[in-house]
C-alpha positions in Angstrom: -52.1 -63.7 26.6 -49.5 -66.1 28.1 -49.1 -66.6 31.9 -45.8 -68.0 32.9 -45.3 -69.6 36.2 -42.0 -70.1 36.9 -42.2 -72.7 40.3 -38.9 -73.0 42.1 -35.6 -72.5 41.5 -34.9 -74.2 38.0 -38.1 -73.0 36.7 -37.3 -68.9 37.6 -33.9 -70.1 36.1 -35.8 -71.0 32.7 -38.2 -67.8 33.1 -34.8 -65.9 33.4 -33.5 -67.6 29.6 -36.5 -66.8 28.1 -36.3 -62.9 29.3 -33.1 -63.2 27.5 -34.3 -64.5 24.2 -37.2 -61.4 24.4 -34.3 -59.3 24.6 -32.3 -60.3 21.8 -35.9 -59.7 19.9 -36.7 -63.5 19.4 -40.0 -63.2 20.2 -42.9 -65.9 18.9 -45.5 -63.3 18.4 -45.1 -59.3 19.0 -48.3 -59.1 20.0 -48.8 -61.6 23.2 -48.3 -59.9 25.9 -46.5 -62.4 29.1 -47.4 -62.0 32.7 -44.6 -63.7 34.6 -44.9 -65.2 38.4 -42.1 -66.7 40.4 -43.3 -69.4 42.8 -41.1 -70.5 45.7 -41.4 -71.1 49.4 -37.9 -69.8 49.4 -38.7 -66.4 48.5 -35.1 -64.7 48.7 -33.7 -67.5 46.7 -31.2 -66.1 44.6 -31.9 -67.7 41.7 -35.3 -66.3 42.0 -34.4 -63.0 42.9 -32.1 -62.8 39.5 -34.9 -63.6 37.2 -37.3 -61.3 38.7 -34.9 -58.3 39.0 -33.7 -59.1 35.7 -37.7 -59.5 34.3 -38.6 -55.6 36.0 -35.2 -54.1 34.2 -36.6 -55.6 31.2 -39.9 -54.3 31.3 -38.7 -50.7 32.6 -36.3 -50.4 29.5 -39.1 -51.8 27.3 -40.8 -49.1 28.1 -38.3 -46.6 27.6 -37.3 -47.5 24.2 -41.0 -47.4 23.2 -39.9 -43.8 22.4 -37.9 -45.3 19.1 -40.6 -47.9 18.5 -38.5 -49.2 15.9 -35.5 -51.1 17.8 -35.1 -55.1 16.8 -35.0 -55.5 20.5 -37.4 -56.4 23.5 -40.0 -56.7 21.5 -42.5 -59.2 23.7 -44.2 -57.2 26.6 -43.1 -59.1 29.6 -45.2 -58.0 32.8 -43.1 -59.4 36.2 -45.7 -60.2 38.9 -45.3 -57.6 42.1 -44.2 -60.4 43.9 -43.0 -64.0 44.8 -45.9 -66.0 45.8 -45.0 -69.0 48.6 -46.7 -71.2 50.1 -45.4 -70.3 53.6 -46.6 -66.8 53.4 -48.9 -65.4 56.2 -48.2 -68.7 58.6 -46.1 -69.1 61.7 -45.1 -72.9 61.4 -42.5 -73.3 59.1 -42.2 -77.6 59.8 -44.2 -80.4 58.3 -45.6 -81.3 62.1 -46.2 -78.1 62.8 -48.4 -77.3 59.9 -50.2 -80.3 60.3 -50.9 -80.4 63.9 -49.1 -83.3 64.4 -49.5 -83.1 68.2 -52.9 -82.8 68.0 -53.4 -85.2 65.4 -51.5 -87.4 68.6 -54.7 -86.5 70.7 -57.8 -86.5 68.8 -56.7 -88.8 66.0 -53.8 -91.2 66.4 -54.3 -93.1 62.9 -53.2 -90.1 61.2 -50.7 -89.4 63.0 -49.3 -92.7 62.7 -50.3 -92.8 59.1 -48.1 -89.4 58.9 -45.0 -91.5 60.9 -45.3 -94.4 57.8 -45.3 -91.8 54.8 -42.4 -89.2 56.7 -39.4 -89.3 58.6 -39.4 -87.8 61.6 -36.1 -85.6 59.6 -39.1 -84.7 57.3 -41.9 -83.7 59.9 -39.3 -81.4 61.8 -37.6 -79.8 58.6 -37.4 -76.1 58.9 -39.1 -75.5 55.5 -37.8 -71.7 55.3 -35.4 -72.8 52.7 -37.9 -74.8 50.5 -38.2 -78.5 50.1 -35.0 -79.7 50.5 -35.2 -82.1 47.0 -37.8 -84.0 48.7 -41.0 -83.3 46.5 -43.2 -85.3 48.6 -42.9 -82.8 51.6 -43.8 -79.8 48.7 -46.8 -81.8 47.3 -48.0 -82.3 50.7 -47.3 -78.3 52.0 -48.9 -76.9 48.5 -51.7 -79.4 48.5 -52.5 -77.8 51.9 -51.6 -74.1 51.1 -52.7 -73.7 47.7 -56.2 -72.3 47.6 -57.4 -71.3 43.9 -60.2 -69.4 45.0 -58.2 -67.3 47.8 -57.5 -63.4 47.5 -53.7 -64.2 46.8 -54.2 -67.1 44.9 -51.3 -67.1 41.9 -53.5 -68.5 39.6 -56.3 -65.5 40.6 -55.6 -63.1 37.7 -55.7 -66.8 35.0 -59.9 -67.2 35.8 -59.9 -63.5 35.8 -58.3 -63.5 32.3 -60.2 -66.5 31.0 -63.5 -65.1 31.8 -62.8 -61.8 30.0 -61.4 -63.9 27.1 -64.4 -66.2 26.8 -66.6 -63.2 26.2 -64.4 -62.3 23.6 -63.9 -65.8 21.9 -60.4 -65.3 22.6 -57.9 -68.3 24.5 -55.3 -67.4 26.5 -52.5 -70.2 27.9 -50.7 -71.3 30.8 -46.9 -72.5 31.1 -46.1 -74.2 33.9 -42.1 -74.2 34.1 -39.8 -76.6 37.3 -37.7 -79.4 37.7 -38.7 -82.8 37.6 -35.9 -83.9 40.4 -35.8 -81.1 42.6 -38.6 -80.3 45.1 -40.4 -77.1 44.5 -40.9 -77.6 41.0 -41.6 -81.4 41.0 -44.3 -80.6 43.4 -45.7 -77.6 42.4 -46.1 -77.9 38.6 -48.4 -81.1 39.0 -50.0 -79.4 41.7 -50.8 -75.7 40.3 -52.0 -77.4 37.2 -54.8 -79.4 39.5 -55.7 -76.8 40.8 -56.2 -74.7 37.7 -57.9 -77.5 36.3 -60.5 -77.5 38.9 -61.4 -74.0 38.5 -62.0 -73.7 35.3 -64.1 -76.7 35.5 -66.2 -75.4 38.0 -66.1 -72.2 35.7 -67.0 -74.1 32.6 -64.1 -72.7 31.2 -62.4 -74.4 28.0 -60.4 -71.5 26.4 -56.8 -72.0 28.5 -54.4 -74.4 27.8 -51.9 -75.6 30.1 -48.8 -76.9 29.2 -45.8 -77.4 30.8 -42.0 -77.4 30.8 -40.1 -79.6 32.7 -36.2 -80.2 33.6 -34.9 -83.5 33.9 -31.7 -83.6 35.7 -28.7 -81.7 34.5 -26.6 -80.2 36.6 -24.8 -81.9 39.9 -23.2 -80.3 43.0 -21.9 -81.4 46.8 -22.0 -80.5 50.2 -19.4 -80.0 52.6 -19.3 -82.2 55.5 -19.9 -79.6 57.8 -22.8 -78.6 55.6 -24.4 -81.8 55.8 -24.0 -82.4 59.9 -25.5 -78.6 60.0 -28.3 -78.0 57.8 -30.6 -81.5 58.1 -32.3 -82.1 54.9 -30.8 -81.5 51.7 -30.9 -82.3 48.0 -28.7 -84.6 47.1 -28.0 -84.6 43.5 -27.2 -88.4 43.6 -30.6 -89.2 43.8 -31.9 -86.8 41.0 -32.2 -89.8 39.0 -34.3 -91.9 41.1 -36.7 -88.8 41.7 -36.9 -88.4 37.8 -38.0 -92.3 37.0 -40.6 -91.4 40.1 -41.5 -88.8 38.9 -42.1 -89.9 34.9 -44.0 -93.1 36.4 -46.1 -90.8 38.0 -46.5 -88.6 35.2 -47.2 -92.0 32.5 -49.4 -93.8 35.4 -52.0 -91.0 36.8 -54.8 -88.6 35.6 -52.3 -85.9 35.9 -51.1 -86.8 32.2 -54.4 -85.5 31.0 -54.1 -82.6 32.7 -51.5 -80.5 30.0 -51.8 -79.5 26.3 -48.6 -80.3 25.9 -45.5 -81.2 27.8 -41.8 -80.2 27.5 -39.6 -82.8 29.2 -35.6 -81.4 28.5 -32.4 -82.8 30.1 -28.4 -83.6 29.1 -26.3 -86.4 28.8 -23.9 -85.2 31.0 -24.2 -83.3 34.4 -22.9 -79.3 34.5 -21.3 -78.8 37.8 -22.3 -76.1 40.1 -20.0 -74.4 42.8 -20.5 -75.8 46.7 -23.9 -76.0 47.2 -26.4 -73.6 49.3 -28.5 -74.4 52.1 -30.6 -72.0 50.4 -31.6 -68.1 50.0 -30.0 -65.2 48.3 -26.8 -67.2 48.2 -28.5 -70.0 46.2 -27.3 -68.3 42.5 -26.1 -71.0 40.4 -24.9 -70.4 37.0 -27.2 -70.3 33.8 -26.6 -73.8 31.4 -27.8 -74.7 28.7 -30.9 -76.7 29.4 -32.5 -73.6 31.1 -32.0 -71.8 27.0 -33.3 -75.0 25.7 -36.6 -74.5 28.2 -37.0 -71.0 27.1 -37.0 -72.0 23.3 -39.7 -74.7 24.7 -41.5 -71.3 25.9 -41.4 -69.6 22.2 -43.0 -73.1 20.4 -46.1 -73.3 23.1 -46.4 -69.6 22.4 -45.8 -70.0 18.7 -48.5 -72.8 18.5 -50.9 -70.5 20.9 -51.0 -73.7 23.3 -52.3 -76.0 20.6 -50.1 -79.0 20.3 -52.0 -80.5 18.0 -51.4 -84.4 19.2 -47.9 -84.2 18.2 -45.1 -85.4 19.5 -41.9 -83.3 19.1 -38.3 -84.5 19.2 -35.3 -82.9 19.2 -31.8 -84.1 19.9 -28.0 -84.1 19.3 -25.7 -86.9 19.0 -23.5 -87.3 22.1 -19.4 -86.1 21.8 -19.7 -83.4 18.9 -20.2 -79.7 19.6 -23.6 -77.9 19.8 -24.4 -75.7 16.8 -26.6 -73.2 16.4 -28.7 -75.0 14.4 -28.5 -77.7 17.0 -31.0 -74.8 19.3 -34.4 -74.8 18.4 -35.4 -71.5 17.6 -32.0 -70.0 17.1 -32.0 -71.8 13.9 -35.2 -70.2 13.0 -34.7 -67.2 10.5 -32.5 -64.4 11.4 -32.8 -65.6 15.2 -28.9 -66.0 15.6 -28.3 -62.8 14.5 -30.6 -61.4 16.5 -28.9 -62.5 19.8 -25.5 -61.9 18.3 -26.3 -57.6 17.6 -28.0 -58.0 21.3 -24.6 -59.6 22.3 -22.8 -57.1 20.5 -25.3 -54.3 21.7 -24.5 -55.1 25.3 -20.9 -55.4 25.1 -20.5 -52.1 22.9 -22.6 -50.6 25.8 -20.6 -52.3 29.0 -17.6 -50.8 26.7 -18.4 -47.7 25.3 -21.6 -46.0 27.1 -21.8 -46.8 30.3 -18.1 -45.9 31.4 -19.1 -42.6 30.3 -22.7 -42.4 31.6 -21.3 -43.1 35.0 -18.0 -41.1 35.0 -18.0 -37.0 36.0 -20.6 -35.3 34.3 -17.7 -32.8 33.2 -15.8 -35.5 32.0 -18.6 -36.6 30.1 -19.9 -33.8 29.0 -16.6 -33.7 26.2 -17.9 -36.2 24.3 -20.2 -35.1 21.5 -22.5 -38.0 21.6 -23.3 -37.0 25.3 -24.4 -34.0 24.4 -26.5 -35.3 21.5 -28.4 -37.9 23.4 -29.1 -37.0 26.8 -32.4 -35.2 27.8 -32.4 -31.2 28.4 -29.1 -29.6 30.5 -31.9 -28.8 33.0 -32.0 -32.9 33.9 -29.4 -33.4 36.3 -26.7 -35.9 36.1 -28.1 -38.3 39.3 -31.2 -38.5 37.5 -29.5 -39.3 33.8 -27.4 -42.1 35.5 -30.5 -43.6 37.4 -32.7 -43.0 34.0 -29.7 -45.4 32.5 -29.5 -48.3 35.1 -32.1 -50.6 34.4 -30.4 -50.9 31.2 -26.8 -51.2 32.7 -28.6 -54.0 34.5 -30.2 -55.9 32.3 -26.7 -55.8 29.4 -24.9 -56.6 32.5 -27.5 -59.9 33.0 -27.5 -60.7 29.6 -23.7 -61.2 29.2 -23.4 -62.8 32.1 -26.1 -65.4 31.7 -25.0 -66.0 28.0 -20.7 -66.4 29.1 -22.4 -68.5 32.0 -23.7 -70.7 29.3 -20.2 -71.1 27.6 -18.8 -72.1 30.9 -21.1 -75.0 31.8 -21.5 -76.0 28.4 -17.6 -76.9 27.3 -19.1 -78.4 23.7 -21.6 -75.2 22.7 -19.5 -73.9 19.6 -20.1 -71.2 17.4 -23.7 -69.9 18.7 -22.8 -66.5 18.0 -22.3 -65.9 14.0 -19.2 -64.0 13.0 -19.8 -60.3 14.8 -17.3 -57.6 13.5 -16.0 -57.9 9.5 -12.2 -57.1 10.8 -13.1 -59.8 13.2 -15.0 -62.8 13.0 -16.4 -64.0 16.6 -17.4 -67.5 16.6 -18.0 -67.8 20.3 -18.7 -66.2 23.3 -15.2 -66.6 24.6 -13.6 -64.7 21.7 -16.2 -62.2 22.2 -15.2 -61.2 25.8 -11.2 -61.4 24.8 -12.0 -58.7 22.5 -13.6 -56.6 24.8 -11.1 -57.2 27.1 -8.4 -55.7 24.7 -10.6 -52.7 24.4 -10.9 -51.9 27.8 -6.8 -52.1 27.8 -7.0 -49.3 25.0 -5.8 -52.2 22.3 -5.9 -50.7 18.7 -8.8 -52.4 17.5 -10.6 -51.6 14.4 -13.6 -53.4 14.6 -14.9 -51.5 17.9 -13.5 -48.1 16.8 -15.6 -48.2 13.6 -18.4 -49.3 15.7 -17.8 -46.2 18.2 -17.6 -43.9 14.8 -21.2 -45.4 14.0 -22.5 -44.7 16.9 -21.8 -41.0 17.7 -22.8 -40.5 13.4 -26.0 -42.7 14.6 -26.5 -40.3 17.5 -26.9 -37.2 16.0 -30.1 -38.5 13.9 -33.5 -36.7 14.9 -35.3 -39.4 16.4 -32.2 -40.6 18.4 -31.7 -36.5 19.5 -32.5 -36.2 23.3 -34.1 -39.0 23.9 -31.9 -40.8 26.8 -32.1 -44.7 27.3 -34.2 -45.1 24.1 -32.2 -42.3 21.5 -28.5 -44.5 23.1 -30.0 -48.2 22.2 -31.4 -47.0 19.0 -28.5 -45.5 18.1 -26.1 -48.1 19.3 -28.6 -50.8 17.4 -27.9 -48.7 14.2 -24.3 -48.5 14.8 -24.2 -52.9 15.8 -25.9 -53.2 12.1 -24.4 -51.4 10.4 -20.6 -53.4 11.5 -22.2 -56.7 11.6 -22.8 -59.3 8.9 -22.7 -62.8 7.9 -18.8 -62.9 7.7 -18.1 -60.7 4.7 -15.0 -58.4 4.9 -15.2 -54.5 5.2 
């Protein structure tokens, strides 16, 4: 059992990659099951909000295409907590001072109050914290240090001791990945933090069958503020000083106990900065584009996995020299086996569904009703069409997600080359950007070959016994069938 803890905005964006990878079927082992929590004081931050929603689409399709058991895809169980945990929850003061006490810390015991004035600004002590941390991880240590209980009814760590106890009687081990920015402020507070706190417990447990490890962003993406931004919203990460939080932050790492506290560590970063759009003060409206650090994160994800938490003492390295383009094999795990094929069927699978299927699916049920694949697919003529369409969005969600994280990727990655293998035989992809021209020319009724032998797959492919019927699960088994059967290494048809 693996229990991911994604802790702040970076970290649900690296949750979010790795719910991609599961998709495309690059799983470490089939038979781990991953409970996944989002941890943020921010709790309708967007980026947040993406992951999760795009982690519950994941498991209700999962479950859907259980049906055909056989599908290359989604094969890691991924189980998406019920809900964001913060450390903010179930309290009225929303400030530094204010949970603190500050005035009455003035009263009954000025020393601390003055030794609060020497370690925070009075900006810092009066920072609505609604919006999270603000970049400044030495508010977030001090908040979660406060409002993280271990033991407490809605502890996020609660169902881990539950989990290790039941596994000790077993003889089985279970780990914990601990996922955040180094720079930021949620994540640079809360990873050392949560892990402390585990720690503890499963001391005064005598528990030694978890591992902790943890995967941590070093700074690779930049953005601004307006002006007006800046007079308005007090506080504010300023990506300028990303650095100078990282060398803090490694110093603290190299210098303290809390080096001992992980299996293993994950420390991943660029070169070069990816540029967001205008920054957020914060909330749903904090939804930043996916890059490529947050893929090479989740990859980080499948080796602790892989290795069952076990680092063994070693030290991994992986790099790429500066100026040339990224390569597949340049990705750890995507060079791995078939794992680039993999994602490029799931990237042709969700295309050939944004371009073929769901059109269809969500036009008049008459309209629909013409084409023979329809008819062979869909559950009973009892069903009605509402409940056929809302049967179908979870996976119109989640292809949807997928293509936009992965042309996300291409964007704010100008040197990632030729990730995606060649797709069609009549026409070799060998990038994400060719990929969505081509389904651009299909959706303008372009003659193209490669996607009309793919549609002729598919209807042949739905009219198969176990595909017959069967809804969400008979349409991806059919369309995976269809995807192999017109993709290869490169060869011509």
């Amino acid at each position: 059992m693996i229990y991911l803890f994604a802790i702040g905005g970076t970290g649900a964006k690296i949750a979010h990659a790795y719910t991609m990878l599961c998709a495309a079927g690059i799983t470490p082992k089939e038979n781990i099951s991953v409970e996944m929590s989002f941890l943020d004081p921010d709790r309708s931050n967007g980026n947040v909000g993406r992951a999760n929603d795009t982690a519950v689409d994941y498991a209700k399709v999962r479950s859907a295409v259980s049906i055909v058991d056989s599908s290359p895809f989604l094969r890691q169980e991924i189980r998406p907590a019920e809900e964001t945990w913060g450390p903010l929850d179930g309290v009225r003061e929303t400030t530094l001072a204010e949970l603190f006490a500050k005035s009455t810390l003035k009263e009954k015991h000025p020393s601390l109050a003055s030794l609060m004035d020497v370690l925070y600004t009075k900006e810092e002590q009066d920072q609505d914290l609604h919006y999270g941390f603000r970049g400044h991880p030495s508010i977030g240590a001090a908040v979660l240090a406060d409002r993280f209980d271990p033991a407490a009814e809605n502890s996020p760590i609660r169902n881990v001791l539950k989990a290790a106890e039941e596994a000790a009687g077993k003889h089985d081990s279970i780990s914990v990945i601990l996922l955040g920015s180094i720079f930021g402020g949620t994540g640079a507070a809360g990873v050392p933090t949560l892990a402390k706190g585990l720690q503890s417990e499963l001391k005064r447990l005598n528990l030694t069958n978890v591992s902790i490890n943890s995967v941590l962003a070093l700074p690779y993406f930049g953005f601004s503020f307006t002006e007006e931004q800046k007079n308005n919203i007090g506080l504010f990460a300023d990506s300028a000083s990303f650095l100078d939080n990282t060398r803090a932050a490694l110093d603290y790492y190299y210098h303290t106990e809390v080096n001992d506290l992980f299996d293993s560590t994950y420390c991943i970063g660029l070169d070069h900065y990816a540029r967001m759009p205008t920054a957020k003060e914060g909330g749903a409206d904090q939804l930043n584009p996916a890059c490529l650090v947050e893929l090479l994160g989740a990859t980080a994800i499948h080796d602790i996995a892989s290795n069952e938490g076990k680092s063994n003492g070693l030290v991994m390295l992986s790099a790429y020299r500066g100026g040339q383009d990224i390569d597949a094999p340049d990705i750890p795990v995507l060079s791995q086996g078939d794992n680039n094929l993999k994602m490029t069927r799931f990237t042709a699978l969700s295309l050939a569904l944004k371009a073929i299927v769901f059109p269809i699916i969500d036009a008049d049920n008459e309209q629909s009703a013409q084409y023979p694949w329809v008819r062979d697919l869909l559950p009973s003529k009892e069903d009605s069409w509402s409940n056929i369409v809302g049967d179908m969005l979870p996976l119109k969600n989640l292809a949807n997600s997928y293509l936009r994280w992965f042309s996300e990727i291409g964007r704010t990655t100008p040197n990632l080359k030729n990730v995606l293998g060649g797709l069609f035989r009549d026409d070799s992809i060998t990038d994400m950007k060719r990929l969505i021209e081509l389904l651009r020319n299909y959706e303008k009724g372009d003659d193209n070959k490669a996607l009309y032998h793919l549609i002729e797959e598919y209807s042949a492919a739905s009219m198969h016994p176990t595909n017959r019927g069967n809804g969400v699960a008979g349409i991806m088994h059919a369309m995976t069938s269809a995807i192999e059967k017109v993709t290869s290494s490169g060869t011509s048809r």
